[in-house]
N, C-alpha and C positions, 0 to 999 in steps of 0.2 A: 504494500500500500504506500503509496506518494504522499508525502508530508500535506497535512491539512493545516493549510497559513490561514491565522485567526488575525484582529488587531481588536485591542481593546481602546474604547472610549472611554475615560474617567477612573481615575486610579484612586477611589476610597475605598474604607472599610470595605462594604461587601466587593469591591472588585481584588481585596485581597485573599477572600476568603475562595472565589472563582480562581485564583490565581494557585491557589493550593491543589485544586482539582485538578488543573490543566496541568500541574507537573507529574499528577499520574499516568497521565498518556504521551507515551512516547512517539507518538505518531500526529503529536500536535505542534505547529511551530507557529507561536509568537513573533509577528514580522512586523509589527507597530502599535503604539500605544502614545494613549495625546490626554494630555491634563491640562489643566488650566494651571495647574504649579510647573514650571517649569524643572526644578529640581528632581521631582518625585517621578516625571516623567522620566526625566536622566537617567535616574538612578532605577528605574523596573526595566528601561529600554537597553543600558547595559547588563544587567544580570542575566537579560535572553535574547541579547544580541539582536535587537530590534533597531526599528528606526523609532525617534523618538520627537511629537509634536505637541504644540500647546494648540494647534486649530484645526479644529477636525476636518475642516474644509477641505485641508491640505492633506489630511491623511488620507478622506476617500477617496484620493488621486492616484494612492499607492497601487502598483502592478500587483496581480496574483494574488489576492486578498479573497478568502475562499467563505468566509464570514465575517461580518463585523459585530461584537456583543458592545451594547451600549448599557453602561453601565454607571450612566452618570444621575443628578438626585432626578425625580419624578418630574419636577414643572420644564424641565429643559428636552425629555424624552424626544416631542412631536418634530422638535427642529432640528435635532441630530438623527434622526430615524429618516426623516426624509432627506436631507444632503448625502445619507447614504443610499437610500433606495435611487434615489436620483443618478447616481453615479454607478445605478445597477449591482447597489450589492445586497447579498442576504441579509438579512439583520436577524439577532439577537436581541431581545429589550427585555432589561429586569421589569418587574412587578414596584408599585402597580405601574399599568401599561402608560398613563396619563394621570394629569391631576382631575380634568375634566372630561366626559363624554365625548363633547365635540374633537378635543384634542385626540384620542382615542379612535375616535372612526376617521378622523382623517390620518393616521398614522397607516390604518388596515389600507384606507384607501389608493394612499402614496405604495406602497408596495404591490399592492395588486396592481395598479396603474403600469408603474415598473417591470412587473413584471418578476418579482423578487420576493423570496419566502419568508415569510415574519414569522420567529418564534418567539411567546410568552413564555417568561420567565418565574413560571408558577412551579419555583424548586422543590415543592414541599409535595409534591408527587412524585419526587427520585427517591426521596427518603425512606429508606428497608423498610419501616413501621408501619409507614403510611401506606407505601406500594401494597405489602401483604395485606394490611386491615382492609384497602378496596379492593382485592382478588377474592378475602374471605367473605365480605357481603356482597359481593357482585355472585359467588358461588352458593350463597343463600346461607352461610354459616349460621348466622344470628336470625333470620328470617329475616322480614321486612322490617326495616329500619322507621325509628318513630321518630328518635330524637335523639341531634348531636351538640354536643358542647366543649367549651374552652371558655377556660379563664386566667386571667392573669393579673394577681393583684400585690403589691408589696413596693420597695423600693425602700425611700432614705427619707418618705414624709415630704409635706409639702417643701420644706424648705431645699430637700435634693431634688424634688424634680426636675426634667428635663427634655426638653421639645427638641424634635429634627426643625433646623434655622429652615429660614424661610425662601432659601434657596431650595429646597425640598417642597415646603407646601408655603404659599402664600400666606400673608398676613390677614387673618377675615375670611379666608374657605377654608373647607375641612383639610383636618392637620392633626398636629399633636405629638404625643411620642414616638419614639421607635414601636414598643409593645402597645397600640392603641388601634383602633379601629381601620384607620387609613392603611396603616405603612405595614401591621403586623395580619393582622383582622383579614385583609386582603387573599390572602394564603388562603384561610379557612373558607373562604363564601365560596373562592374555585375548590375546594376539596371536598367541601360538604355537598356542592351540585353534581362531581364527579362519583361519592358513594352513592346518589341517591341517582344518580343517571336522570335528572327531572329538574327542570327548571324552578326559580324563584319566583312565586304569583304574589307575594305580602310581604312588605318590610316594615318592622316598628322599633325605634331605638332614639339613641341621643350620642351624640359622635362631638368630639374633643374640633373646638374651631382653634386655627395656629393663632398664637399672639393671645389667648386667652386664656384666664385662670383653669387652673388644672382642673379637673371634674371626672368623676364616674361615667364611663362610657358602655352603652350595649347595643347588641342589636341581636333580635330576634326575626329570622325569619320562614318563610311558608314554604314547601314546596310541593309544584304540582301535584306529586301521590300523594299529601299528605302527611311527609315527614315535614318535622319541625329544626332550626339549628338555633343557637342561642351564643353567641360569643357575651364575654363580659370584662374589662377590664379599669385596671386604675393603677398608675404609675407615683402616685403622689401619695400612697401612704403606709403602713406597714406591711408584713406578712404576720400571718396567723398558724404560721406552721412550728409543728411542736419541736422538740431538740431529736426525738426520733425518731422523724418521720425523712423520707428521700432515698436515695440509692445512689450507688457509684455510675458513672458514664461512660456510657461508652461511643461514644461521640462528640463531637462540638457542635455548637448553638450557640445562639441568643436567648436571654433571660433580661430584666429590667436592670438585672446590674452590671449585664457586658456581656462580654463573648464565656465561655462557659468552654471547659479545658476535657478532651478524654481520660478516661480512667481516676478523675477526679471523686469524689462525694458532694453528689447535688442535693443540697437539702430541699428544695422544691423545684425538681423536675418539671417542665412541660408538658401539661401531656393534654390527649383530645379522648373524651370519652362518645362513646358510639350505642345507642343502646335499641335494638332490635323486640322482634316480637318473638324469638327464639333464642337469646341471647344476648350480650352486650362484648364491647371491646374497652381494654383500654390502650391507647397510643402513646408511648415516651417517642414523640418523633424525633428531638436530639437524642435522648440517652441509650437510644435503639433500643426499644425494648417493646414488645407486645404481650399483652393475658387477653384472653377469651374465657370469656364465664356462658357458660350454657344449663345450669343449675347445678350443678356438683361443683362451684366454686372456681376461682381464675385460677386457671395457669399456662405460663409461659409457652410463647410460639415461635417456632426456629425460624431466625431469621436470614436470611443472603444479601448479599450486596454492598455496596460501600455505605458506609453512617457519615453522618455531615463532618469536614466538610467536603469529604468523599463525593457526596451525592452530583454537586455541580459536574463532576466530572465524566457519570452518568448521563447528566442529564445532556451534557456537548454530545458523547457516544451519539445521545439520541439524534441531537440534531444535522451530525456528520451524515448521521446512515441516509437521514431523509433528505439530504442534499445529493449526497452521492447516488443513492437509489429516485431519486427526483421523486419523490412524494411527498401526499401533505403534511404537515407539521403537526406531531402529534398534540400537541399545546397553541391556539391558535392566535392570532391576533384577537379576532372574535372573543375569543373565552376569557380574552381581557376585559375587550370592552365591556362584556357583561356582568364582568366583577367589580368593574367601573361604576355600572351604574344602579348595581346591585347596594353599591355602598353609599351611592348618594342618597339613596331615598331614605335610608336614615335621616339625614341631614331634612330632608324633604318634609318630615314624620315628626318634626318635631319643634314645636314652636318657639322652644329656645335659639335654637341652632339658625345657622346662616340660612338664609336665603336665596333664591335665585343661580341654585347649583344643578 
């Protein structure tokens, strides 16, 4: 197989964490990457022998560029997604796809126009825990699924909280933390409509606006069959978990107080609870870990594949074959927009929240 040349757009945290992935595959070459720091560019574009630019403009000029993953914050997505497809390349786009709808369907629109395949970057479907838990309810493990949930509540109190800058989300639209409904929450609306194969018909909640006091965020929603999902979170005030309670990891992750190490002791794991009409699951999708309870009690299910931050590197595999094999993208542009606007109508729902989103 002939070296697959990637270029990465945006050299932050998570394009560090993609960066861990890509050195599992030796059949991936790193052949440019463009920051708006000049330095940090330098410095990732010599350790892989890349070209190395501060303006993407100029990167999507480069020869032989067999994907571009864009990787930079959310509200910047729609104008670095189309000077690439413009230039006729694949793209890659983290999660979420856009800040806004429209930005969103004109991202899908610029590629399809192009002629050029857009993958969403909904990583939390590479993830061993997560892959298996939607194999075993897609194979009817649990029966029919009624209701899923996630929560995530704790941190350092209002005084440590912490909002993604407004480089990320604007000042006045929906925003908020890292672990909050926009930027975290995102992940589960695609994962929850992927176990349930069925679209969202109802959304009711209250979603963290950028630039505003920190708050309790949830969102509850409906779907077509009939299952229900329920995210909840809040970044601004303790945990409740007791000195016994967690497990060691076997993976890395995010949690409200940073990046989360393998083989560590996580005293409050992540996890997504699943719960069926035969059944129920529980999900540690960093700490790799799966139980299925089917009335004689949870336990442990063998898992395969890489653990985060493994999974990215899965998840590229994915989108090499569907370039190379010319087929659709298993994760669409599409499946963004819809997580897009699946999360505004939170905002939509609720008369504290912004408007006109």
């Amino acid at each position: 197989m002939k070296p697959f040349n990637i270029a990465l757009i945006g050299l932050g945290g998570v394009a560090q964490a993609h960066l861990q992935g890509i050195d599992l595959l030796p059949d991936v070459n790193i052949v440019a990457v463009c920051d708006v720091r000049q330095d940090v560019a330098d410095e990732v574009a010599a350790k892989y022998q890349a070209q190395a630019y501060t303006d993407y403009y100029d990167l999507v000029k480069t020869s032989g560029i067999d994907l571009v993953m864009v990787l930079t914050p959310a509200s910047t997505h729609r104008e670095v997604v189309e000077a690439a497809a413009t230039a006729g390349l694949h793209v890659f786009c983290e999660k979420p796809l856009a800040v806004t709808a429209d930005d969103g369907e004109a991202i899908v629109a610029a590629c399809r126009e192009a002629g050029v395949k857009l993958f969403y970057g909904s990583c939390y479907r590479y993830l061993p825990a997560v892959k298996k838990a939607c194999e075993l309810i897609h194979s009817g493990a649990i029966g029919a699924v009624q209701l899923m949930s996630e929560q995530v509540i704790g941190g350092n109190g209002l005084a440590g909280y912490q909002e993604l800058p407004p480089i990320h989300y604007p000042v006045g639209g929906p925003g908020g933390p890292g672990m909050g409904i926009v930027d975290h929450g995102i992940h589960l609306i695609d994962v929850f409509s992927w176990f349930t194969q069925s679209r969202i018909i109802g959304v009711q909640g209250r979603g963290q606006i950028s630039g505003a006091p920190a708050s309790s965020e949830y969102m509850a929603m409906t779907f077509e069959n009939g299952a229900m999902g329920h995210l909840l979170y809040n970044a601004a005030t303790f945990s409740t978990v007791l000195p016994n309670e967690g497990m060691f990891s076997g993976g890395q992750g995010w949690q409200i107080e940073g990046v989360t190490e393998s083989g560590l002791w996580e005293q409050q794991p992540g996890s997504i609870s699943v719960y069926g009409t035969q059944g129920s699951l529980r999900i540690f999708h960093y700490t790799n870990a799966l139980f299925i309870n089917t009335g004689d009690g949870p336990r442990q299910v063998t898992l395969s594949g890489r653990p985060a931050f493994g999974h990215f590197a899965t998840q590229l595999e994915d989108c090499m074959t569907v370039i190379i094999e010319d087929r659709v993208p298993s994760i669409t542009g599409e499946d963004g927009v819809n997580a897009i606007k699946a999360m505004l109508r939170v905002y939509r729902s609720d008369n504290w929240s912004v408007k006109n989103v």
